[in-house]
C-alpha positions as CSV (number, residue, x, y, z in Angstrom):
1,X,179.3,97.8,53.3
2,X,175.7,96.0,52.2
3,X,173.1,97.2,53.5
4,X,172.0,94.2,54.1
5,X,175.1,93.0,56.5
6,X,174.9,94.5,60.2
7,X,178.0,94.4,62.1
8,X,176.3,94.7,65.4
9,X,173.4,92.2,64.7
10,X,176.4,89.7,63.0
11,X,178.2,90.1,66.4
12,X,175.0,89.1,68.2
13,X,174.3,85.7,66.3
14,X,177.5,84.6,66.2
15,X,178.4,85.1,69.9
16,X,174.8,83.1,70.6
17,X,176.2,80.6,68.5
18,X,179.7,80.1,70.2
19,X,177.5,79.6,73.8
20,X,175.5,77.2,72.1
21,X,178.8,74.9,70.4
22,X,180.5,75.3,74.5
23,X,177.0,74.2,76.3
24,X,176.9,71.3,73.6
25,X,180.2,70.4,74.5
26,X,179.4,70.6,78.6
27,X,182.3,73.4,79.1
28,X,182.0,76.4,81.5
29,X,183.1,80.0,80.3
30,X,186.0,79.5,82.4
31,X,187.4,76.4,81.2
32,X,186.9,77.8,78.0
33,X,189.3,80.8,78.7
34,X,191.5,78.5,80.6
35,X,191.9,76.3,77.6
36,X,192.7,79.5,75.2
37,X,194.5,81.4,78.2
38,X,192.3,84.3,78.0
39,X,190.4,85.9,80.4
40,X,187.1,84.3,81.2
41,X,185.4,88.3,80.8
42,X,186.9,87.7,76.8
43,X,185.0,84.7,76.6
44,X,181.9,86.1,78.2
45,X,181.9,89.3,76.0
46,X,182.3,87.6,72.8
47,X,179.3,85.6,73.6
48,X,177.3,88.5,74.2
49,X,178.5,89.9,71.2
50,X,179.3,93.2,73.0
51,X,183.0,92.6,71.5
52,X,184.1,92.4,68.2
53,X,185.7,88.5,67.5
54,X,188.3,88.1,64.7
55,X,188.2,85.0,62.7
56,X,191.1,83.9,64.6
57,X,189.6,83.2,67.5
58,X,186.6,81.9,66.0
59,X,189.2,78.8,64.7
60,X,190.3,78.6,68.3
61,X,187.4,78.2,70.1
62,X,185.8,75.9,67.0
63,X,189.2,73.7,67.8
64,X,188.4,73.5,71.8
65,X,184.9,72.8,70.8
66,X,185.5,70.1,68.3
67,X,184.0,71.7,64.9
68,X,185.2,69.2,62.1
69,X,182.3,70.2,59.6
70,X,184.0,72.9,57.3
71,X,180.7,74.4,56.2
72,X,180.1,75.4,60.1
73,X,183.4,76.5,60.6
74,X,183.4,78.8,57.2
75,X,180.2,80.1,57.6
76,X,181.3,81.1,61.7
77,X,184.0,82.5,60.0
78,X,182.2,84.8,57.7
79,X,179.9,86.0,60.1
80,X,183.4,86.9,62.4
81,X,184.4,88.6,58.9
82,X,181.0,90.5,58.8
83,X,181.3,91.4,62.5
84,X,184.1,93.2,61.9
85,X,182.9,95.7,59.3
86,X,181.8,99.3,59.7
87,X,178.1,100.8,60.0
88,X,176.9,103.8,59.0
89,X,177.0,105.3,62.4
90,X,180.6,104.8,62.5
91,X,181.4,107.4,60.1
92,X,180.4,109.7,63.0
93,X,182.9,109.4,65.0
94,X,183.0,107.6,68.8
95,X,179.3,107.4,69.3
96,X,178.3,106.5,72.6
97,X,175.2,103.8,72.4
98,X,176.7,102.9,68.5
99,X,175.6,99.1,69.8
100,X,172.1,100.5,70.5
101,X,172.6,101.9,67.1
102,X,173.1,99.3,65.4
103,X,170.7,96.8,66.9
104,X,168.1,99.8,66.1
105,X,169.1,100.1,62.5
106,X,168.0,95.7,62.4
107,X,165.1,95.7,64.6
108,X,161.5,95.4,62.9
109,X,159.3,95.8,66.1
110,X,160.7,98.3,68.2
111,X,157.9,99.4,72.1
112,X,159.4,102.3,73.8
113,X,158.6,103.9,77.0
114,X,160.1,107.3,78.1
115,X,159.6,109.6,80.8
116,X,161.4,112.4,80.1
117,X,161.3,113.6,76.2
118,X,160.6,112.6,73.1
119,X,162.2,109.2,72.0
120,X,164.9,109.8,69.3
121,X,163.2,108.1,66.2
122,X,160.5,111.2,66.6
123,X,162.1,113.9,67.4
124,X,162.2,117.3,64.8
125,X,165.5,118.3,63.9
126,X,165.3,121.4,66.7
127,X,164.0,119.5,69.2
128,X,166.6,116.9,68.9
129,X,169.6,119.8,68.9
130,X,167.9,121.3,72.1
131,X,167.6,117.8,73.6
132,X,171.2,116.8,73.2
133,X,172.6,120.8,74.0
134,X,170.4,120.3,77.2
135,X,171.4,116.8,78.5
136,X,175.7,117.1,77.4
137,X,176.3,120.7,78.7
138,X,180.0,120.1,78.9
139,X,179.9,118.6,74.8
140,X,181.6,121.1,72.2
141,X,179.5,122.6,69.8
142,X,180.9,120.0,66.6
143,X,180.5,116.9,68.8
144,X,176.7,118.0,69.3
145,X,176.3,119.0,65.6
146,X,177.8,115.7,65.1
147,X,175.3,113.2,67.7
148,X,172.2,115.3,66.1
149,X,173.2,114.2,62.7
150,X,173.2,110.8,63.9
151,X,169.6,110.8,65.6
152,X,168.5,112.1,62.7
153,X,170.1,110.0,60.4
154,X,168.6,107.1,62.7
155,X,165.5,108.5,61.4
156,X,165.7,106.1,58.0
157,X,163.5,103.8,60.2
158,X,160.6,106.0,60.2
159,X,161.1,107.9,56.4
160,X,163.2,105.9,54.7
161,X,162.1,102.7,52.1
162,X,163.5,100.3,55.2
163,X,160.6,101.5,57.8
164,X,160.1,99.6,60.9
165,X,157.6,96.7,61.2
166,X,155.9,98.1,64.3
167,X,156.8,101.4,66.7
168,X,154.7,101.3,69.7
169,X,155.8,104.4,72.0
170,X,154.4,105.5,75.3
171,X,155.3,108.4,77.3
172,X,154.2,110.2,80.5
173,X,152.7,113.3,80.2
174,X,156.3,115.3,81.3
175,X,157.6,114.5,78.1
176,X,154.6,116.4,76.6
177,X,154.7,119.6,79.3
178,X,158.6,120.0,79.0
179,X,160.0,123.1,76.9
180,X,162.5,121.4,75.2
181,X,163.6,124.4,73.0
182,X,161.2,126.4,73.7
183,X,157.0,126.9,73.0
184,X,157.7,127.2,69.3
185,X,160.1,124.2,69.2
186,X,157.9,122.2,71.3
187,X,154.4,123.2,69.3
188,X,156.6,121.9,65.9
189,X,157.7,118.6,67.8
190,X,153.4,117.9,69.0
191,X,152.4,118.3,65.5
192,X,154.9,115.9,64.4
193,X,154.0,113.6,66.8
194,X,150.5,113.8,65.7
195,X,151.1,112.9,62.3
196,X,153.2,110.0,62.5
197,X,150.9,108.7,65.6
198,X,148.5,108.7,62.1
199,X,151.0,106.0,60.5
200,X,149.5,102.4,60.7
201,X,152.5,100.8,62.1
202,X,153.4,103.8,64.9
203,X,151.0,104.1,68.2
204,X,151.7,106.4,70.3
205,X,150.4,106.9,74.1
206,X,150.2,109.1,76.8
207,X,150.1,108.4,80.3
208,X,148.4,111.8,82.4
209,X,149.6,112.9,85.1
210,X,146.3,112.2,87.0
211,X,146.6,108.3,86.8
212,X,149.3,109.0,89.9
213,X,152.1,106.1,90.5
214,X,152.5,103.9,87.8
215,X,155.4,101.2,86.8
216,X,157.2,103.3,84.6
217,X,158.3,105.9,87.4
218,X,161.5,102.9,87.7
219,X,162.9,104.4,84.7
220,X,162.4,104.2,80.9
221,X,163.5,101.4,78.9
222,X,162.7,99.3,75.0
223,X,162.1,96.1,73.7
224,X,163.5,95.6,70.8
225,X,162.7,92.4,68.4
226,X,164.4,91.4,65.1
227,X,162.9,89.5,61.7
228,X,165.5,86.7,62.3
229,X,164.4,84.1,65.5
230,X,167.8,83.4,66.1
231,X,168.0,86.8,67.0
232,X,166.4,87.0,70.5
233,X,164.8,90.2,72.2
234,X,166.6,92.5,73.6
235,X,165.7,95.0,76.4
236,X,167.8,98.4,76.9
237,X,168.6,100.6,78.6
238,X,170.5,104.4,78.3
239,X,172.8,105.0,81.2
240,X,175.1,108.1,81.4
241,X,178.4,106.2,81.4
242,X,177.1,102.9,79.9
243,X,174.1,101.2,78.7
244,X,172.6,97.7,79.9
245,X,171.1,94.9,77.9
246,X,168.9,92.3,78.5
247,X,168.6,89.1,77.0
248,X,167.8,86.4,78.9
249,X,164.3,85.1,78.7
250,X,162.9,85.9,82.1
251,X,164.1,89.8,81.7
252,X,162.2,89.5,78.6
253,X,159.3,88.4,79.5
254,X,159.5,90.5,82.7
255,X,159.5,93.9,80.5
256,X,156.8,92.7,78.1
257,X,154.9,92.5,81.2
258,X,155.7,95.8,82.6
259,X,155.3,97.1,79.3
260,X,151.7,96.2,78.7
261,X,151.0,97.7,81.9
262,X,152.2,100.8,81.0
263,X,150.0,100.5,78.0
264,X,147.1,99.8,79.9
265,X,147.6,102.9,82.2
266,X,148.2,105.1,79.5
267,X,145.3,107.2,77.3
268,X,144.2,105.2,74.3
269,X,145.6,105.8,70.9
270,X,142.8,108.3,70.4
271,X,142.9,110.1,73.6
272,X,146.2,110.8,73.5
273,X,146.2,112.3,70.2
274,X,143.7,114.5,70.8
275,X,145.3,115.2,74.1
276,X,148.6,115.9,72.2
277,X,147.0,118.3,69.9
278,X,145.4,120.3,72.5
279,X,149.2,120.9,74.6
280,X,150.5,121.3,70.5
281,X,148.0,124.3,70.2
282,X,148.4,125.8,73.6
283,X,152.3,126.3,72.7
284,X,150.9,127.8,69.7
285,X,149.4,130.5,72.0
């Protein structure tokens, strides 16, 4: 597959692209699916882009909407094409959050808050075994070899030539004091933190314990945005069984709000690397 063509991205445009041809044409979801006689949850899924769409359903729904130009109706059907095509991460098997994946792998500004360890773009390659051992008890040894090689992989966003725009992660001082692994593990992990908190387009905070209550305590969540502005931001979520996603503009905006909150509670840039050296060394110890 090109690099350059992301299944789950390609699934994302085109589904915002079918909502926008049925609201131009004054039709509901339902009469939609009534028309096609599908479900109405088909409908709603392919427009969220959480399912993939073949290219014949694409010329169904561009005959209920009334699509005559052919250069719409291709290119609709290219990007179904596209849709349909592997990434990387699917090499690896049934991965869990592979959509998360895959808007990850696009995404060129990427603000992360986390409350209980170290977000999965950062972690060292023990820590991130110890993580995933810790959190899927029941998981057989290859299927843990197999989701550490993926986070790591996942990695290409922080090494690799295609680095992200921007990473802007906070977390709260738990994710700091946890031994994940162990003192040596978690002394490896600091360092690393320290170093790429030293890259100009990563910023990392810390929010101590002594600033009490603050709006992260909900639960830990990102904001994702993508080089394309047809591609709106997404907000998400990791569940245990399933993971949410946000899109609509007021979620948005309601996160970006919470977000710089959690920034303004949290240590400067600064601080909080000097605070994370000091925990680094005491592991040391």
């Amino acid at each position: 597959m090109s690099a350059s063509v992301n299944p789950t991205v390609r699934r994302r445009r085109l589904g915002a692209e079918l909502r926008r041809l049925r609201e131009f044409r004054g039709m509901t979801a339902e009469e939609v699916a009534g028309r096609l006689m599908v479900s109405q949850s088909k409908i709603s899924r392919l427009e969220n882009g959480r399912r993939s769409i073949s290219q014949r359903d694409v010329r169904d729904l561009c005959d209920v909407y009334q699509v005559e130009d052919e250069r719409v109706r291709n290119g609709l059907m290219e990007m179904a094409k596209e849709s349909r095509q592997r990434g990387w991460w699917h090499e690896f098997g049934d991965i869990p959050y592979s959509v998360y994946i895959g808007l990850e792998a696009e995404a060129s500004s990427i603000r992360a808050y986390e409350s209980s360890f170290v977000p999965g773009l950062l972690q060292t390659p023990e820590y991130a075994e110890a993580v995933v051992t810790g959190t899927q008890p029941d998981t057989d040894p290859t299927a843990i070899r197999r989701r550490v090689e993926v986070r790591l992989k996942r990695q290409h966003r922080i090494h690799g030539e295609d680095q992200l725009g921007s990473l802007w992660v906070v977390v709260d001082e738990a994710v700091l004091r946890r031994q994940v692994g162990g003192p040596q593990v978690m002394a490896e992990q600091l360092f690393q933190l320290v170093e790429l908190g030293e890259r100009p387009n990563i910023n990392l905070q810390v929010i101590p314990f002594k600033h009490g209550a603050h709006p992260g305590m909900t639960g830990t969540f990102s904001l994702m945005e993508f080089p394309e502005s047809a591609d709106s931001t997404v907000v998400y979520f990791e569940g245990v069984t399933s993971d949410l996603y946000l899109e609509k503009e007021a979620d948005v905006r309601r996160y970006t709000n919470l977000y710089d909150h959690l920034r303004a509670a949290a240590l400067s840039v600064t601080e909080s690397r000097s605070m994370i050296t000091e925990l680094a060394e005491e592991f040391m110890k």
